[in-house]
C-alpha positions as CSV (number, residue, x, y, z in Angstrom):
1,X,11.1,21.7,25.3
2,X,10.0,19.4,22.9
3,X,7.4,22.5,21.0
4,X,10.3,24.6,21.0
5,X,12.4,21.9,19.4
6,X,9.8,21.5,16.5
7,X,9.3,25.1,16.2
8,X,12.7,25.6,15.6
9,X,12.6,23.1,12.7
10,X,9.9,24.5,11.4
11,X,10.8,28.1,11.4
12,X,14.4,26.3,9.3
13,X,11.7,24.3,6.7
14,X,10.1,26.9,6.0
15,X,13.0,29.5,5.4
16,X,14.8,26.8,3.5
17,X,12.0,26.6,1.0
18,X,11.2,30.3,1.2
19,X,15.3,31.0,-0.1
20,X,14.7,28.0,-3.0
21,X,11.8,29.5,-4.4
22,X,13.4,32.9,-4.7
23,X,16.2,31.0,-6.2
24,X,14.2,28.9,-8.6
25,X,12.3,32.3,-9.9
26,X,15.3,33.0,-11.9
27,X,15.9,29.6,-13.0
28,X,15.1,27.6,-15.9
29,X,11.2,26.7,-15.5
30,X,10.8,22.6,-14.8
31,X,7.8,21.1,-15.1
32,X,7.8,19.2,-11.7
33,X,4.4,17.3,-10.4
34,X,2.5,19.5,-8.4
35,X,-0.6,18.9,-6.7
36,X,-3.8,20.0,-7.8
37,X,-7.5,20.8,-6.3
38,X,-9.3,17.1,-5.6
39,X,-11.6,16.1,-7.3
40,X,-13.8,12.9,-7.3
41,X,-10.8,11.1,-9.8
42,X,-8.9,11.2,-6.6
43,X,-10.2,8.1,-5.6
44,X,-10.0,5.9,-8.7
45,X,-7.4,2.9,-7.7
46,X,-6.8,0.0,-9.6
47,X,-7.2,-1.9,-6.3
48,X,-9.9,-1.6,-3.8
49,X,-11.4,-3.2,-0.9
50,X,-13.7,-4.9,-2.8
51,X,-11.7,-7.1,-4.7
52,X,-9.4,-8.1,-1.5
53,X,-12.4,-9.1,-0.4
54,X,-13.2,-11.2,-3.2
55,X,-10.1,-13.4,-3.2
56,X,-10.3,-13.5,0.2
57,X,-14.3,-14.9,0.2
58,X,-12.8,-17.1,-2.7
59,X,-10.1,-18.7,-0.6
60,X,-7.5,-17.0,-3.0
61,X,-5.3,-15.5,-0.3
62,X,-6.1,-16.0,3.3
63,X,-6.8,-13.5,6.7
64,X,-3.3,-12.2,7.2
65,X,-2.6,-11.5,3.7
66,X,-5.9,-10.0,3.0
67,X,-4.8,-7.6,6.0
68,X,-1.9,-6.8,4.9
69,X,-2.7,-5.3,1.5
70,X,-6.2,-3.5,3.6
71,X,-3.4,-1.8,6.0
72,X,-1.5,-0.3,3.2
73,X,-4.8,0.5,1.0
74,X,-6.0,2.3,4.2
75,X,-2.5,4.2,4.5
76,X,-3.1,5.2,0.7
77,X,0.2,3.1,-0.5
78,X,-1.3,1.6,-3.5
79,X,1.8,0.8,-5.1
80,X,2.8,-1.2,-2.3
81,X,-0.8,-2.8,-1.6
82,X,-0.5,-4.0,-5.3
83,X,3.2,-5.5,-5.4
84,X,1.6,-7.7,-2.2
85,X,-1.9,-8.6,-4.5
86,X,0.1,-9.8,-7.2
87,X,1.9,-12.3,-5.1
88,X,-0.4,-12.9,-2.8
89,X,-3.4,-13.5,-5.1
90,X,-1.0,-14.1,-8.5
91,X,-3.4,-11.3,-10.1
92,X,-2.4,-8.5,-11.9
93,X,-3.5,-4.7,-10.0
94,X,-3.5,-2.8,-13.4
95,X,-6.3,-3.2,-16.1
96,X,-5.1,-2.9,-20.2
97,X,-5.8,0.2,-20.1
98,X,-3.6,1.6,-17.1
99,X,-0.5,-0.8,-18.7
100,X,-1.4,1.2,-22.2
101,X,-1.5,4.6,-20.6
102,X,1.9,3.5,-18.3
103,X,3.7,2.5,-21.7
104,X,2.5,5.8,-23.8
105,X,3.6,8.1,-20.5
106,X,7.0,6.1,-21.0
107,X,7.1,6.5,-24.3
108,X,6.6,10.4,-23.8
109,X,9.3,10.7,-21.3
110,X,11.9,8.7,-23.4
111,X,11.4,10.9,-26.9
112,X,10.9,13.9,-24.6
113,X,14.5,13.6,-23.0
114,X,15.8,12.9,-27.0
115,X,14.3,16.3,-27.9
116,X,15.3,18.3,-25.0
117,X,19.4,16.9,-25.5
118,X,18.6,18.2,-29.0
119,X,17.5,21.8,-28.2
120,X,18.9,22.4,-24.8
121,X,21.3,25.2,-26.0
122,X,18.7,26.5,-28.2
123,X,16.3,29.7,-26.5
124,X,13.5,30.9,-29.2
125,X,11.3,33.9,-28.2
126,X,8.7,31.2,-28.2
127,X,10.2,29.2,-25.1
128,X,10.7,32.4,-23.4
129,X,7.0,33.4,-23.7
130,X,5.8,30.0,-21.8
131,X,9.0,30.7,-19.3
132,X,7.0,34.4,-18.6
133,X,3.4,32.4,-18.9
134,X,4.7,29.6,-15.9
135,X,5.5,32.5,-13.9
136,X,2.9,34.3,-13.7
137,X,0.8,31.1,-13.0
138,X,-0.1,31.1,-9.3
139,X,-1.6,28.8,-7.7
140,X,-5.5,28.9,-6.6
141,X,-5.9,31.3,-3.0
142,X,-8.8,30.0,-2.3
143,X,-8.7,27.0,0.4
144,X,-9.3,23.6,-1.1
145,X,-9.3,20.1,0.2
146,X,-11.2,17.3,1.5
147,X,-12.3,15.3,4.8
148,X,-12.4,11.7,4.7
149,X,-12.5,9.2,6.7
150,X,-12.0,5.3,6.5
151,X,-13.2,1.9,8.7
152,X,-13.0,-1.6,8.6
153,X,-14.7,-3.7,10.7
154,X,-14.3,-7.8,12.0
155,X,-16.4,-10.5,12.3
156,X,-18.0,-9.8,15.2
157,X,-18.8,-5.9,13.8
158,X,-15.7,-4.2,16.1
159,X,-14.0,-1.3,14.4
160,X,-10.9,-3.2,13.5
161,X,-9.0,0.0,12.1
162,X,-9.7,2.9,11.4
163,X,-8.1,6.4,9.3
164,X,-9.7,10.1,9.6
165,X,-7.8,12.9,7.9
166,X,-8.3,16.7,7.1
167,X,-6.2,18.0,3.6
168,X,-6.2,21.7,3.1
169,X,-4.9,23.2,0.5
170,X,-3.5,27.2,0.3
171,X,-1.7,28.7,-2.3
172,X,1.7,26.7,-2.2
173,X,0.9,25.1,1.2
174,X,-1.3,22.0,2.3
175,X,-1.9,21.0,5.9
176,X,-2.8,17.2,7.0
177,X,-4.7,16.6,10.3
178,X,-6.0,13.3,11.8
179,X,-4.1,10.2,11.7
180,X,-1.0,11.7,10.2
181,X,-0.7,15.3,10.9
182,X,1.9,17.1,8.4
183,X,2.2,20.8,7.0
184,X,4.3,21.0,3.0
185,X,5.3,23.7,1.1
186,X,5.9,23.4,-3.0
187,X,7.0,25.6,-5.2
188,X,9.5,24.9,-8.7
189,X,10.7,21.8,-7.3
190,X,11.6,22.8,-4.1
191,X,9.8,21.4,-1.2
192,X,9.6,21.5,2.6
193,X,7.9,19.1,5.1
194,X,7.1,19.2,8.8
195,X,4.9,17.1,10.9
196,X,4.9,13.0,10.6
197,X,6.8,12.4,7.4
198,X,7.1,8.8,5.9
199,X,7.6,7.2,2.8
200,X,5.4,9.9,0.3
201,X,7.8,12.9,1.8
202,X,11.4,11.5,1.6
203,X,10.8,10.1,-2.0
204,X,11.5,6.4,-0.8
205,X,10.5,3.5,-2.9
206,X,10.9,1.4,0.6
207,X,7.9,1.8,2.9
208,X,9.3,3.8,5.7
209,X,7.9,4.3,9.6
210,X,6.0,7.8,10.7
211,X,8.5,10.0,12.1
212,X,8.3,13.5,13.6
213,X,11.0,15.9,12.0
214,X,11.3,18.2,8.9
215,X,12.3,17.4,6.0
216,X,13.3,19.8,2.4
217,X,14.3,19.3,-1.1
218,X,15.9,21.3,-3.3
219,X,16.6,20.9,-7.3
220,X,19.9,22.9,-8.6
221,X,19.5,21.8,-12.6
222,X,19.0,18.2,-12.9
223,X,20.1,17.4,-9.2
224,X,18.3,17.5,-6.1
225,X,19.4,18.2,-2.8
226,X,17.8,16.7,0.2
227,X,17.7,16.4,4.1
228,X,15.6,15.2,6.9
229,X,15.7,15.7,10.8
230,X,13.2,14.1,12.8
231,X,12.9,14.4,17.0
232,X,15.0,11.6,17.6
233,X,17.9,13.8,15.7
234,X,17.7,11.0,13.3
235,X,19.5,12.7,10.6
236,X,18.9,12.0,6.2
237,X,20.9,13.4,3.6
238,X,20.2,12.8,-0.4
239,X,21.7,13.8,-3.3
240,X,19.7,13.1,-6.3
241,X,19.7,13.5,-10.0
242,X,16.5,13.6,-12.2
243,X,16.2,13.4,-16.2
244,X,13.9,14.3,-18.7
245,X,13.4,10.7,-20.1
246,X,12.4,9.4,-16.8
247,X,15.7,8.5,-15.3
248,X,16.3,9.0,-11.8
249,X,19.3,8.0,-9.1
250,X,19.2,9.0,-5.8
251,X,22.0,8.0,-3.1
252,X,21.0,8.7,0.6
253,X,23.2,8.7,3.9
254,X,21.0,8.1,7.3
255,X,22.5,8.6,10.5
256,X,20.6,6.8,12.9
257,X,19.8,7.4,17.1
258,X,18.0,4.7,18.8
259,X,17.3,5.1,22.6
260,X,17.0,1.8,24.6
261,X,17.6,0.6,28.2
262,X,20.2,-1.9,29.7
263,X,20.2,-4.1,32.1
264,X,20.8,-1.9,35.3
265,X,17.6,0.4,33.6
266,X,19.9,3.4,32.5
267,X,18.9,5.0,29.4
268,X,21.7,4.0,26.4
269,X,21.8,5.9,23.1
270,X,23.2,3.7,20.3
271,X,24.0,5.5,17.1
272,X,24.3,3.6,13.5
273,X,24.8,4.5,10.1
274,X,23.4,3.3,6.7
275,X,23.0,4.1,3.4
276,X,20.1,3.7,0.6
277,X,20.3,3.9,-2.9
278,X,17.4,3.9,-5.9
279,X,17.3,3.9,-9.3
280,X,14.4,4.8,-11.6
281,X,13.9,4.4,-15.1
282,X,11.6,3.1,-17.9
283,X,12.1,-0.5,-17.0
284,X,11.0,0.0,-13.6
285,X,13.2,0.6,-10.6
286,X,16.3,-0.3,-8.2
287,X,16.4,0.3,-4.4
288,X,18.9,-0.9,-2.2
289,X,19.7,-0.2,1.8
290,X,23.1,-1.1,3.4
291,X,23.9,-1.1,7.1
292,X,27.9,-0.8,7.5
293,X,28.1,-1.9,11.0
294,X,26.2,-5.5,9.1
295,X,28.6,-5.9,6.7
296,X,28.2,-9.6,6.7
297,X,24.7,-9.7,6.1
298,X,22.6,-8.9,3.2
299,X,21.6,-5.0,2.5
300,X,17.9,-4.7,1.9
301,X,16.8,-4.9,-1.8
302,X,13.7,-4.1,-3.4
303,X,13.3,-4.7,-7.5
304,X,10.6,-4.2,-9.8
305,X,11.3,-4.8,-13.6
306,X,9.0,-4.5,-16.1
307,X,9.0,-5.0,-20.3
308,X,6.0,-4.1,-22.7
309,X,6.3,-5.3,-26.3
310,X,3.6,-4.1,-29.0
311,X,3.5,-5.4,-32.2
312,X,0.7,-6.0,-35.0
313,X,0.1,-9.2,-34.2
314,X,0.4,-9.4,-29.9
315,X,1.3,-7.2,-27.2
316,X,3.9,-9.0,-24.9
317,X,4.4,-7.9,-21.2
318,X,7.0,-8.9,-18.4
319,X,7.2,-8.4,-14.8
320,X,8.9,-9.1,-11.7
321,X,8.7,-7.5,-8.0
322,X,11.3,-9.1,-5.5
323,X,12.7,-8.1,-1.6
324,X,15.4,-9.6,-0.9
325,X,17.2,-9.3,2.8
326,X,19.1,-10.6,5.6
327,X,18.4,-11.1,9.0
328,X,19.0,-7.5,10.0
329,X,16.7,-4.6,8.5
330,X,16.7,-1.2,8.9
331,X,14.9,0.1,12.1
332,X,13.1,3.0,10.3
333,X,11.8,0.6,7.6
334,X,8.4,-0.5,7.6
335,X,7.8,-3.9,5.3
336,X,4.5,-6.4,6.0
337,X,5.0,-9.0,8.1
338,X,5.6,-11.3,5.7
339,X,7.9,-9.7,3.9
340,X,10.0,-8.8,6.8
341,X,10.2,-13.0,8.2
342,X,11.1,-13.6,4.5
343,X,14.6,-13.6,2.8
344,X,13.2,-13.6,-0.5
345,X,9.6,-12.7,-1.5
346,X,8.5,-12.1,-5.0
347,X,6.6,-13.1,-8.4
348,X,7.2,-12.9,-12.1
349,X,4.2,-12.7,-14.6
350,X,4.4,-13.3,-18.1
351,X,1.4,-12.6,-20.5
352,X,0.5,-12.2,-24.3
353,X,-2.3,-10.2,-25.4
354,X,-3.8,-10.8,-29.0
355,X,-4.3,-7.9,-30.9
356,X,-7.8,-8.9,-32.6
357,X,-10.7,-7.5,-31.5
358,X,-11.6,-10.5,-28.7
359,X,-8.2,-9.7,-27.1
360,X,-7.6,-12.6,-26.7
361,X,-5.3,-13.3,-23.5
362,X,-2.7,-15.9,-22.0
363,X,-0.6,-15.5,-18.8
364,X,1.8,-17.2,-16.6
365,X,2.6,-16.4,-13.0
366,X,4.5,-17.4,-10.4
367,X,5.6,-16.4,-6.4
368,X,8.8,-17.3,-4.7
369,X,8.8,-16.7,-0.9
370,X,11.9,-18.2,1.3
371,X,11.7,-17.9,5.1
372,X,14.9,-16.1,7.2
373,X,14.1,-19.6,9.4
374,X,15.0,-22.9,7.6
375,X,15.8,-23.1,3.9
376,X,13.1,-24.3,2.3
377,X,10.7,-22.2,-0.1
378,X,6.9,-21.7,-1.0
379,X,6.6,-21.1,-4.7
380,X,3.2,-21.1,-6.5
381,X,2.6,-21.2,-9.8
382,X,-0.6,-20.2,-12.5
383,X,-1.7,-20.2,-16.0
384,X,-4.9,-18.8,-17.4
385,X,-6.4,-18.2,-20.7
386,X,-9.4,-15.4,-21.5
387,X,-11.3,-14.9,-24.7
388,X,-14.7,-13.6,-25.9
389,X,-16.5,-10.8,-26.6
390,X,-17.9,-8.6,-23.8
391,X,-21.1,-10.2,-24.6
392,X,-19.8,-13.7,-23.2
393,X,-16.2,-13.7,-22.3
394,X,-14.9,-16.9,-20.6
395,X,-11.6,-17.0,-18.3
396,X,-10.2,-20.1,-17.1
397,X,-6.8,-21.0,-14.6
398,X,-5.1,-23.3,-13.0
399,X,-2.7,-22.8,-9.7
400,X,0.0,-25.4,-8.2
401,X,-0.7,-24.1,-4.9
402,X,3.2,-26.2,-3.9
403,X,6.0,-26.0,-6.7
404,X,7.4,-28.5,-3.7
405,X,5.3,-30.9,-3.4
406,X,4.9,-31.4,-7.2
407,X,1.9,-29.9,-7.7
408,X,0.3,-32.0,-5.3
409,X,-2.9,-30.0,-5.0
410,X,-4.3,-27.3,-7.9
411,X,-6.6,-25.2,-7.8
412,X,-9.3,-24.8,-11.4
413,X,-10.9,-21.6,-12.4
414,X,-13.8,-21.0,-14.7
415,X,-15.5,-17.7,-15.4
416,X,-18.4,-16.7,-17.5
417,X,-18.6,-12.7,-17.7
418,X,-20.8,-11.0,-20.0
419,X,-21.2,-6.7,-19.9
420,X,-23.4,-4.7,-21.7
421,X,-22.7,-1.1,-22.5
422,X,-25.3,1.8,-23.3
423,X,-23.8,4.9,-23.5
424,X,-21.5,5.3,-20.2
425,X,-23.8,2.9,-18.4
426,X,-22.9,-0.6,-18.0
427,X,-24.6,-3.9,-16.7
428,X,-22.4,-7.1,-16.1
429,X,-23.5,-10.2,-15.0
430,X,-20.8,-12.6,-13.6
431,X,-20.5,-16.6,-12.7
432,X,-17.7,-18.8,-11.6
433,X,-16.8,-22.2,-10.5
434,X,-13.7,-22.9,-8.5
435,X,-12.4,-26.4,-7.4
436,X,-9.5,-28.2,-5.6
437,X,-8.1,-31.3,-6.7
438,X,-5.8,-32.7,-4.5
439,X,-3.2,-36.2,-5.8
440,X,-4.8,-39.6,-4.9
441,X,-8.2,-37.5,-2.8
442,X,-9.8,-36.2,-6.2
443,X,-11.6,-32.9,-6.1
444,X,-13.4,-31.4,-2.9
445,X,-16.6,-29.5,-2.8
446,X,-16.8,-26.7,-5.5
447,X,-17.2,-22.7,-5.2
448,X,-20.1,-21.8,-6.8
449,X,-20.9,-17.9,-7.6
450,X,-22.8,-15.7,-9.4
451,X,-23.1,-11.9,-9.5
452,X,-24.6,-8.8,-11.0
453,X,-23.1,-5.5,-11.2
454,X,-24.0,-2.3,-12.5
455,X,-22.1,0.9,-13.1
456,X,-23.9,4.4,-14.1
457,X,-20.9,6.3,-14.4
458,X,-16.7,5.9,-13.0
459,X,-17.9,7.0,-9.5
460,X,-21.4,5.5,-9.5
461,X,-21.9,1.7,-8.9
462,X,-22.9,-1.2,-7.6
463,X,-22.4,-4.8,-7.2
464,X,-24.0,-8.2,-5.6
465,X,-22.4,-11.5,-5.3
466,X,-24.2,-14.7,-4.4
467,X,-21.4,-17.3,-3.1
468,X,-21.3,-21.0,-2.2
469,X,-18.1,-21.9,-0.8
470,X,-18.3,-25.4,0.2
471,X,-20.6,-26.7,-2.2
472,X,-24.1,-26.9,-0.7
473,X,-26.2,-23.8,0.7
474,X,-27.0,-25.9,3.5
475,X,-23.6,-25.8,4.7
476,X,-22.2,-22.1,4.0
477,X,-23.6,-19.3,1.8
478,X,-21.7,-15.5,1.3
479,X,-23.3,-12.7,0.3
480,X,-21.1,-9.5,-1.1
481,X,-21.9,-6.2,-1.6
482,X,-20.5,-3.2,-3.5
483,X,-21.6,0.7,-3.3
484,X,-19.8,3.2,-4.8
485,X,-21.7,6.5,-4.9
486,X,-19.7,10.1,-5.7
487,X,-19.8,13.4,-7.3
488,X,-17.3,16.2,-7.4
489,X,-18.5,16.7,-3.9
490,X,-19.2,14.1,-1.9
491,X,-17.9,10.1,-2.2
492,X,-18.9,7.1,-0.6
493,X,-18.3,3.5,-0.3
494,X,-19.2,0.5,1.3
495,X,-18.0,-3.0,0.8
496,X,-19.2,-5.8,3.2
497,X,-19.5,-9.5,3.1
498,X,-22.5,-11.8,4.9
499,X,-21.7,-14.6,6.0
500,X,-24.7,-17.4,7.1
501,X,-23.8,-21.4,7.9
502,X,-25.8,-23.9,9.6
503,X,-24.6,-23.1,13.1
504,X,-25.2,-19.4,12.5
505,X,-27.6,-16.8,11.2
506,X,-26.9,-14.0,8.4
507,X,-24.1,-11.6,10.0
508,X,-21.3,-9.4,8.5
509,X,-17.9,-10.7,8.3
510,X,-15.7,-8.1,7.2
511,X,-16.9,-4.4,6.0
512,X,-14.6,-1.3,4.5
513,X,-16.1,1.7,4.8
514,X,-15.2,5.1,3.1
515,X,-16.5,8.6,3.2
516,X,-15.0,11.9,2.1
517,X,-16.2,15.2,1.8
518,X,-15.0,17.7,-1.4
519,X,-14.6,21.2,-0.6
């Protein structure tokens, strides 16, 4: 019963999207997001398991948050994995360059949304020329896609987790199979989704559970109509509205069924209602979910601002990622653990970037996290400074691990980093010192750590860091490794910490592993 149930959804997706795109080929032509053939750039992230594995060997953040951010890494929700770095480890996931590529892209979006309002009503044989040339643009017939799979092991060398998928790509269709097995169909906007959707399918800037239904979009003019059906006959139904300067709203009515038993063992259905809202614009994004039948508790919230200042002299930047939440939360919502036991979890960070050529740099940042239990709070704060050349450039911080407790310990931070560059190859060598001082006890045993790192190319490097964590090699030494090795058909990586002490020999700690195949 339950193949004929997803086979009639599918046979609906699929018709649904098949009517849209005969609709849409008479339409204005959009330019909507499509996705092309991989390639090895597929894999560039402005967080890896490499550097989680550095604040973790550091002390930065501990097991469980280090675990966290790996999980969502591993489920390829970067966005997510970052918003948890930045207030876990009070470090920000983008390099200059990504914030200076976001900020042109919004830039774009903004005058491009001045210039349509300003010729909307306008048609030149010009604009219908590239109307005819998008149409006639098919996409590739020849199957595409990749194989990859992803590990990470424990202490004791145990697969701890572990991701395998298969992505093939056909014309307007892709098929997923492995951990999350899905089948989508694109075409002008309008798309259809059957398998295990989550939070990449149904558009949601809230992490959402795997669920098995169907779900379709479809854009009439600057709106876009949505709905989602899953096995449970959990029902979804969006209306959402999209503009050319980066604007979108999107409002969202779930019907929920949740199967349970009672205390005599019988089967009950319960059925709920809620409704989710987001906003998106240039100065980040808005997302909201409210649960009627809790009307005295607080909705889910989840807020990222963001404001970029350039001027001759400095470039000024702002940001600040919050969840916010009451005791209740919806059932098909999926948040870390830590952000699910916490009523408020977030971080601001402020920073000023000189425009000379040592770019020079000076931030402030600081986490808020308050537990559902009790009413007290955990908030951390950090300033650092970094200047130099590349030839020698020195960073140094210092973190009030307990706004509470006055600052009772801090934590100091020096770097030394100097990278040379010949042509597109670069060697860096790296050193740091990192010491607690806690009131009325002094310091305790420094981190020492020095490391070399070499990079042929963006897909081709490697890295070694020497590290000793409680100030003596006699009592604890860590060794890290790096490997990044890729092509346009074949990538690799490996990241793995040693770990040796005076009870126990040389053994791996933790290890990420990734491999995918390019065809």
């Amino acid at each position: 019963m339950r193949n004929l149930y997803c086979a009639k959804i599918l046979f609906v997706a699929l018709v649904w999207a098949k009517i849209a795109a005969a609709i849409n080929d008479n339409a204005p032509v959009e330019d909507y997001p499509t996705e092309g053939p991989v390639t090895a750039n597929a894999t560039d992230l402005s967080l890896d398991e490499a550097q989680v594995f550095e604040w973790w060997d550091s002390g930065i953040i501990d097991g469980d948050e280090a675990r966290e951010i790996l999980d969502l890494l591993e489920e390829g929700n970067t966005p997510e994995a970052c918003m948890l770095a930045e207030v876990y480890a009070l470090e920000s996931c983008a390099t200059e360059k990504q914030l200076e590529k976001q900020h042109r892209k919004a830039s774009a979006k903004k005058n491009l949304g001045k210039e349509t309002a300003r010729t909307e009503d306008t048609h030149t044989s010009k604009e219908k020329v590239t109307r005819a040339q998008k149409k006639d643009a098919r996409p590739s017939m020849i199957p595409h896609g990749y194989i990859e799979w992803r590990g990470r092991t424990d202490s004791l060398g145990h697969l701890e987790s572990e991701r395998t998928e298969l992505r093939l790509h056909f014309y307007r269709y892709s098929l997923r199979l492995g951990t999350q097995s899905l089948l989508t169909y694109k075409n002008a906007g309008s798309e259809a989704h059957l398998g295990q959707i989550s939070t990449k399918e149904l558009h949601s800037n809230i992490p959402l559970d795997t669920l098995w239904g169907t779900a379709a979009f479809y854009p009439i003019w600057k709106f876009r109509l949505g709905a989602f059906l899953d096995t449970a006959k959990t029902t979804r139904a969006s209306l959402g509205f999209v503009h050319g300067n980066g604007t979108e709203l999107e409002l969202a009515y779930w019907r929920h069924q949740h199967t349970g038993t009672g205390d005599s063992s019988e089967t009950l259905h319960t059925e709920r209602h809620s409704v989710s809202a987001v906003a998106k614009g240039n100065w980040g994004n808005f997302a909201a979910w409210w649960i009627p039948e809790n009307g005295h508790d607080i909705p889910l919230f989840k807020i990222q601002l963001h404001y970029r200042e350039k001027t001759d002299a400095a470039t000024v930047a702002w940001k600040a990622d919050a969840y916010l939440h009451g005791n209740s939360l919806p059932k098909e919502a999926h948040l870390s653990s830590t952000i699910a036991d916490s009523r408020f979890w977030g971080s601001q960070t402020f920073a000023v970037t000189a425009a000379e050529s040592w770019r020079s740099k000076f931030g402030v940042n600081a986490r808020t996290i308050i537990p559902l239990e009790g009413d007290s709070s955990r908030t951390r704060l950090k300033a650092s400074a970094e200047t130099g050349p590349g030839a020698l450039r020195g960073t140094a911080s210092a973190t009030c691990l307990s706004a509470e407790e006055r600052c009772r310990q801090n934590d100091f931070d020096l770097r030394i980093k100097s990278s040379w560059n010949v042509d597109r190859e670069q060697l860096a060598f790296s050193g740091k010192i990192r010491t607690r001082h806690t009131r009325d006890e002094g310091f305790g045993a420094p981190l020492y750590e020095a490391g070399v790192a070499y990079a042929q190319d963006a897909f081709n490097n490697t890295s070694i860091t020497f590290t000793i964590p409680k100030g003596t090699p006699s009592r604890e030494i860590r060794l890290r490794s790096s490997t990044d090795i890729g092509n346009d058909f074949l990538q690799l990586s490996l990241a793995v910490t040693f770990r040796r002490t005076a009870e126990t020999p040389l053994h791996p700690l933790h290890a990420a592993f990734f491999a995918r195949f390019i065809f």
